[in-house]
C-alpha positions as CSV (number, residue, x, y, z in Angstrom):
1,X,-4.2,3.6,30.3
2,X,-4.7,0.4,32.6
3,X,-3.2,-1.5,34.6
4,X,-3.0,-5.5,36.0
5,X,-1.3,-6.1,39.1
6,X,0.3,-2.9,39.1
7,X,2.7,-2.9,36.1
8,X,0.2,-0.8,33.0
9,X,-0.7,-2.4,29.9
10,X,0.0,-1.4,26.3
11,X,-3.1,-0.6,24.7
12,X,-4.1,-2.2,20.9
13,X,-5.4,0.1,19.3
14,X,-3.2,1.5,16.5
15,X,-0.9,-0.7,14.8
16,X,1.7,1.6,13.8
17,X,2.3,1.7,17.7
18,X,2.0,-1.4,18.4
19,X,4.5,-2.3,15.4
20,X,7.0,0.1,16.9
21,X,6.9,-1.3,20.1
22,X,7.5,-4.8,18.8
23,X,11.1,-3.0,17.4
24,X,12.3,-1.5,20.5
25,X,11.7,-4.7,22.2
26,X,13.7,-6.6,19.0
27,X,16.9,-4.3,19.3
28,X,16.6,-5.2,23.1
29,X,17.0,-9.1,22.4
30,X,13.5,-9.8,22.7
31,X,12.6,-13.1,20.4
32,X,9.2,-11.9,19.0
33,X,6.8,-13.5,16.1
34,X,7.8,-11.8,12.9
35,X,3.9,-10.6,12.8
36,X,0.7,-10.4,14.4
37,X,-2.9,-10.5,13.0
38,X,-4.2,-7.1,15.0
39,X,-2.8,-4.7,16.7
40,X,-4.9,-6.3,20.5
41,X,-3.1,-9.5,19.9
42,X,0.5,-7.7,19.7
43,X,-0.2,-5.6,22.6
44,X,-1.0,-9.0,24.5
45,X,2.2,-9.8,23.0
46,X,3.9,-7.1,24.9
47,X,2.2,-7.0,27.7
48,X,3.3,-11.1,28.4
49,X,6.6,-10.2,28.0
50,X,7.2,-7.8,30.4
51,X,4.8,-9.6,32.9
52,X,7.2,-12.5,32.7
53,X,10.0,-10.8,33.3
54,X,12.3,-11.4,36.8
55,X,11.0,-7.9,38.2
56,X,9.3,-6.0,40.7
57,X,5.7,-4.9,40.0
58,X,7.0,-1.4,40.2
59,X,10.1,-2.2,37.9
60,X,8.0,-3.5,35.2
61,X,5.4,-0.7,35.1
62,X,8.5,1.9,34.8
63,X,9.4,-1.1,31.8
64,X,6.2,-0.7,30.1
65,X,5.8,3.2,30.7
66,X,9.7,3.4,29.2
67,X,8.4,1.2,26.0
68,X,5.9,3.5,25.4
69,X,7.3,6.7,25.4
70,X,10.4,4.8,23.3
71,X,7.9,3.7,21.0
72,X,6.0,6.5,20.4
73,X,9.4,8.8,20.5
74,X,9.6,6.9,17.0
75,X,6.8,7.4,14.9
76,X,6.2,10.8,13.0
77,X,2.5,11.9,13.4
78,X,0.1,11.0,10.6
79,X,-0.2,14.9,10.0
80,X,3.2,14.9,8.7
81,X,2.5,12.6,5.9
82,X,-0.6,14.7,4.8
83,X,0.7,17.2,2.0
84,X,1.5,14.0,0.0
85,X,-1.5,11.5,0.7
86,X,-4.0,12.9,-1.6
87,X,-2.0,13.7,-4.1
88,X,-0.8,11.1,-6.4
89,X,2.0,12.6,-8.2
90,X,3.1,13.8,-5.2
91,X,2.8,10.5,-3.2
92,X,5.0,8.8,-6.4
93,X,7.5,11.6,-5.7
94,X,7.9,10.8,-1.9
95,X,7.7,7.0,-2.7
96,X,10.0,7.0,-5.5
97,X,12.8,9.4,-3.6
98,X,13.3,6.8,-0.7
99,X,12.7,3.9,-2.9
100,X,15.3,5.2,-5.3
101,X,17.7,6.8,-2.9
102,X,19.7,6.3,0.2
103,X,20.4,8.9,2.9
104,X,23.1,9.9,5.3
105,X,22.5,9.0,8.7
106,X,22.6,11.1,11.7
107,X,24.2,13.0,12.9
108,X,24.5,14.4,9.2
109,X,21.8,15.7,7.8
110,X,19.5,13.1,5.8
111,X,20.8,14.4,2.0
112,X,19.9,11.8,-0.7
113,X,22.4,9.8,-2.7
114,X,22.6,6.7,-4.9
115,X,23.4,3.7,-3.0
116,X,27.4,3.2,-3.4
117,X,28.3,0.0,-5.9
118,X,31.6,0.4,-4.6
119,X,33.8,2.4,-1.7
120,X,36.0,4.7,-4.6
121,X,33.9,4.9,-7.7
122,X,29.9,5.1,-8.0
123,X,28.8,6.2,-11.6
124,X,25.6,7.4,-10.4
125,X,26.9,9.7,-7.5
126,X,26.7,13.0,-7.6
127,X,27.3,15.9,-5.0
128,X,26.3,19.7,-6.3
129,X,28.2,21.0,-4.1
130,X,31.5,18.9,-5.4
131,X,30.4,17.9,-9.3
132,X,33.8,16.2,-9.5
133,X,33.5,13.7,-6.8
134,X,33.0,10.2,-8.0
135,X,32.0,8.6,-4.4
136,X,30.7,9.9,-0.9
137,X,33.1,10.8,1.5
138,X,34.1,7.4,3.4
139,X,33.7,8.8,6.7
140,X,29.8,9.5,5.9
141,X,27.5,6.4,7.2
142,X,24.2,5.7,5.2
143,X,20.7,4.8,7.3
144,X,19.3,1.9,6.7
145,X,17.9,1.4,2.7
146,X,13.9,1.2,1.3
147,X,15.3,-2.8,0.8
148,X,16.9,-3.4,4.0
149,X,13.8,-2.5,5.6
150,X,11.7,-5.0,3.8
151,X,9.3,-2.6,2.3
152,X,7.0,-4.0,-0.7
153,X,8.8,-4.1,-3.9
154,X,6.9,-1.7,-6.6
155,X,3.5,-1.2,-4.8
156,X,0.8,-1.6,-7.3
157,X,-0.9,2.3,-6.6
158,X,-0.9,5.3,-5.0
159,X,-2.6,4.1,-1.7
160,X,0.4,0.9,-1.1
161,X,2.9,3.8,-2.1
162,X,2.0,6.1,1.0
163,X,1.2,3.2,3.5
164,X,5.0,2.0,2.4
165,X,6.0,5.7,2.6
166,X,4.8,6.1,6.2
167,X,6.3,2.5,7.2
168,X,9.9,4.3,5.9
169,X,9.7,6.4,8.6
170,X,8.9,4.3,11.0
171,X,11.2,1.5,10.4
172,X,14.5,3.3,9.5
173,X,16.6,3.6,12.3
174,X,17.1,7.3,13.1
175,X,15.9,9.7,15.5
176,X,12.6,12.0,14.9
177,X,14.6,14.7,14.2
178,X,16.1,13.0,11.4
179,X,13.0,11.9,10.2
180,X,11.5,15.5,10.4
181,X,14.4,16.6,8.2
182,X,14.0,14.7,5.4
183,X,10.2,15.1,5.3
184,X,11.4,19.0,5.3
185,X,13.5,17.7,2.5
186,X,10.7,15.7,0.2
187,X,8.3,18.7,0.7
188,X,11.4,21.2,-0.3
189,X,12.1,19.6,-3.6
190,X,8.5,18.7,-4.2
191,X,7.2,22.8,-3.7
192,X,9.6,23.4,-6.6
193,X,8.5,20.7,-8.6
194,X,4.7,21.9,-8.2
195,X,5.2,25.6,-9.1
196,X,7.2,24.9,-11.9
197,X,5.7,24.5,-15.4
198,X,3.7,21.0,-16.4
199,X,6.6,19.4,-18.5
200,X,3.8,16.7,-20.2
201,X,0.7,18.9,-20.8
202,X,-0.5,16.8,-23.8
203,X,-0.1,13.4,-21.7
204,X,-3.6,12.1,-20.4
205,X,-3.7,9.8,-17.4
206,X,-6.3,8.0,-19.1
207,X,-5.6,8.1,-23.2
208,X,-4.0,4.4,-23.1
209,X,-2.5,5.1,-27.0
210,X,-0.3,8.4,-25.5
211,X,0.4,6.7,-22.5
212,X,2.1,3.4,-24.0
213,X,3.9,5.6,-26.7
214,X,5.5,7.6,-24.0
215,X,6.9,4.1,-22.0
216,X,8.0,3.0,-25.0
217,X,9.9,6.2,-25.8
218,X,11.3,6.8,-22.6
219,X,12.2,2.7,-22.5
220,X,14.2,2.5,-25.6
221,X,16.8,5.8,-24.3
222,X,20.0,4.9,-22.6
223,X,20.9,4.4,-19.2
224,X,22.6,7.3,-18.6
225,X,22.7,10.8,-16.9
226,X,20.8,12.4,-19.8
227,X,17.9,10.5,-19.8
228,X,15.3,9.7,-16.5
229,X,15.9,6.0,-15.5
230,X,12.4,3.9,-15.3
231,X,13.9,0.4,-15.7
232,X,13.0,-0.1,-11.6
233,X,9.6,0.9,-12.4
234,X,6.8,-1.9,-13.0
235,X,3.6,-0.5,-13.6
236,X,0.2,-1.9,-14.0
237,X,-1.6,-0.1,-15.9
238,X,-2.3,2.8,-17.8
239,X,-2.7,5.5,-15.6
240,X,0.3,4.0,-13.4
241,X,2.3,4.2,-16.4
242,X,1.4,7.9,-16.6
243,X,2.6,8.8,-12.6
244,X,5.4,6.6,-13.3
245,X,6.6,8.6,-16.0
246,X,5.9,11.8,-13.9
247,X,8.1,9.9,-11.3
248,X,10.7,9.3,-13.2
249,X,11.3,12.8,-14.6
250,X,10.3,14.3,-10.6
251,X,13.0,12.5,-9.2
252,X,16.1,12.4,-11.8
253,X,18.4,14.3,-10.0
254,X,20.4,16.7,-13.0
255,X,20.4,20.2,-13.8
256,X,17.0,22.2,-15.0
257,X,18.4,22.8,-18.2
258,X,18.6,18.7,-18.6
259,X,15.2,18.6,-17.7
260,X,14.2,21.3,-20.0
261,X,15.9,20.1,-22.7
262,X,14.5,16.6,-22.5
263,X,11.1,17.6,-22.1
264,X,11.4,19.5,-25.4
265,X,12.2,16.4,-27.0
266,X,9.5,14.2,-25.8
267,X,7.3,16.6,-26.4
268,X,8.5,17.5,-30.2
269,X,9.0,13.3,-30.7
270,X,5.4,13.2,-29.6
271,X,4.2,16.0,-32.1
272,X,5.8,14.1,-34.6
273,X,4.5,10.5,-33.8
274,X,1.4,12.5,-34.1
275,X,2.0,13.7,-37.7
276,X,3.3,10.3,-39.1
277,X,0.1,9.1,-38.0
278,X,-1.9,11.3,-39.8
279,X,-0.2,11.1,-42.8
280,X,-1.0,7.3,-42.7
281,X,-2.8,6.3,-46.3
282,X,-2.5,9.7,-47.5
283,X,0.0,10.4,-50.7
284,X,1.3,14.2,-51.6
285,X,-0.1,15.2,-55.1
286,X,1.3,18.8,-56.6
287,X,-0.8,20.6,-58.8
288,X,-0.7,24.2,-60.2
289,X,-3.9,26.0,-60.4
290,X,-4.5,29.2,-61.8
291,X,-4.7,32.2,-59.3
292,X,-8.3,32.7,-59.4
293,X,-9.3,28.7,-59.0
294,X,-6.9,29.0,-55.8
295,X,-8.7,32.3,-54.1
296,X,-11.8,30.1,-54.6
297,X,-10.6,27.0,-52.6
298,X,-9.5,28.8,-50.2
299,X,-12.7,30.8,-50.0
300,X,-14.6,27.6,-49.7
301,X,-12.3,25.7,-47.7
302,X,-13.2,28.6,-45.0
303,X,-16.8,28.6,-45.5
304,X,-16.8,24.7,-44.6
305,X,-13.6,25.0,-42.1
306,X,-11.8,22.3,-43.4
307,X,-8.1,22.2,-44.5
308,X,-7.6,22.4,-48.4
309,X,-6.5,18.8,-48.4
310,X,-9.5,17.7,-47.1
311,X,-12.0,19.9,-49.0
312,X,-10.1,18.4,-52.2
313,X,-11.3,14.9,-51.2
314,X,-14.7,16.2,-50.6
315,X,-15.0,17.5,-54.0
316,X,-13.5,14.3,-55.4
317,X,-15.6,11.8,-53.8
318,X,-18.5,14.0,-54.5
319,X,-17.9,14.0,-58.5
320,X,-16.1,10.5,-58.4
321,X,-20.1,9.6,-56.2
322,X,-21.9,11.1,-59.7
323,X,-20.1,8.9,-61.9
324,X,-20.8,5.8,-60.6
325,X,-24.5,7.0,-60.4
């Protein structure tokens, strides 16, 4: 660390600091650009600001000493963030649950729940510990919401989702401990959800016809407690439609047997889709063949692995082929 003229100087070089700095000096009063281009030009920022101040030498270098520890008292360290940043369903999970959810504040601990719509009743509430409850207890305080921190609005992957994740926890106003919690929290819920059981195991990330089906499908159910809610989703493109739907069904916050149950049927309405579509152009035709003829189309049928159905056409286009001849 350096110094000028006695007082020492905060040092550019990581903007996550720097940023953090710049809101301990707002909630002090400080009238400060809304942004800077690099993280040198806000500590020059910084650094004029104190130096202007109606101080000692000695008083502003315990200033700037006090604004760093402050600042850096703040931010969680990057290893924190690391059992979700190269993992993409995990990183929707984390994103989602903040963008999604509010949080007590401290001094309780950081539990999620659905932002009120109103101080008695909130349909979406729910408290496992009190399943009757139809609102939060007045006397408990939220922190500060993904929107009231003005965090981007449906990032467009997976790398926006953790930078916006990581600016979360810096920006909401609560101590680290608080901050620690919740991450304790996400990784908590998110352990489960990776040792349980792939709900989606015939859904490819890439297959654009399964992937639109499934929207579609999980668009067109209600809004309710039953289904997974994805109407604040927006995604781009196929295989952001795919995490989103992993997101979706990661965070709804029901039972297991919900979850169970609806996986079994998007997975059977899928299996069906599936069959309707292979019965496209096709027409059922009954016919009764004698015992022997049937051993025999079966036989061949085996021989040439093909269902009965198809080795039928075979044979048909084969002698309807010598006809035409």
């Amino acid at each position: 660390m350096t110094k000028f003229k006695g007082v020492s100087q905060i040092e550019g070089k990581e903007r996550r600091f720097i940023e953090s700095c710049f809101r301990v000096l707002q909630r002090e009063g400080e009238q400060l650009p809304n942004s800077f281009e690099t993280p040198i030009e806000g500590a020059k920022i910084i650094n004029q600001i104190i130096a202007s101040r109606e101080a000692s030498s000695e008083e502003k270098d315990q200033m700037a000493l006090s604004l760093i520890d402050e600042a850096k008292q703040e931010l969680l360290p990057l290893e924190e963030f690391n059992w979700f940043k190269d993992d993409e369903r995990a990183c929707y999970f984390v994103w989602a649950s903040i963008y999604l959810n509010s949080y007590y504040s401290a001094p309780n601990h950081p539990t999620a729940a659905p932002q009120p719509q109103s101080p008695t009743y909130d349909p979406y509430y729910y408290d496992p510990s009190n399943p009757t409850a139809t609102a939060p207890p007045p006397t408990l305080q939220y922190a500060l919401s993904y929107f009231q921190l003005g965090l981007k609005n449906n990032p467009s992957n997976s790398m926006e989702r953790f930078n916006e994740a990581v600016k979360y926890f810096d920006r909401v106003r609560q101590h680290k401990q608080w901050k620690l919690d919740l991450m304790t929290h996400l990784k908590g819920v998110w352990g489960h959800i990776f040792s349980s059981r792939k709900p989606f195991s015939w859904l490819e990330k890439d297959n654009d016809e399964q992937c639109r089906w499934a929207w579609e499908y999980m668009r067109k159910i209600d809004f309710n407690r039953s289904k997974p809610t994805i109407y604040k989703f927006s995604p781009t493109n196929t295989a952001e439609v795919y995490l989103t739907i992993y997101a979706a069904y990661d965070t709804w916050r029901t039972t297991t047997e919900a979850k169970r149950l609806f996986s079994i049927e998007f997975n059977k309405a899928w299996q069906q889709k599936k069959l309707r579509d292979s019965r496209q152009g096709k027409k059922a035709c009954s016919i009764v063949l004698h015992e022997d003829a049937k051993l025999k189309l079966d036989e061949l049928a085996k021989a040439r692995n093909v269902t009965l159905g198809h080795l039928v056409e075979q044979l048909i286009e084969k002698e309807h082929a010598k006809q035409l001849d």
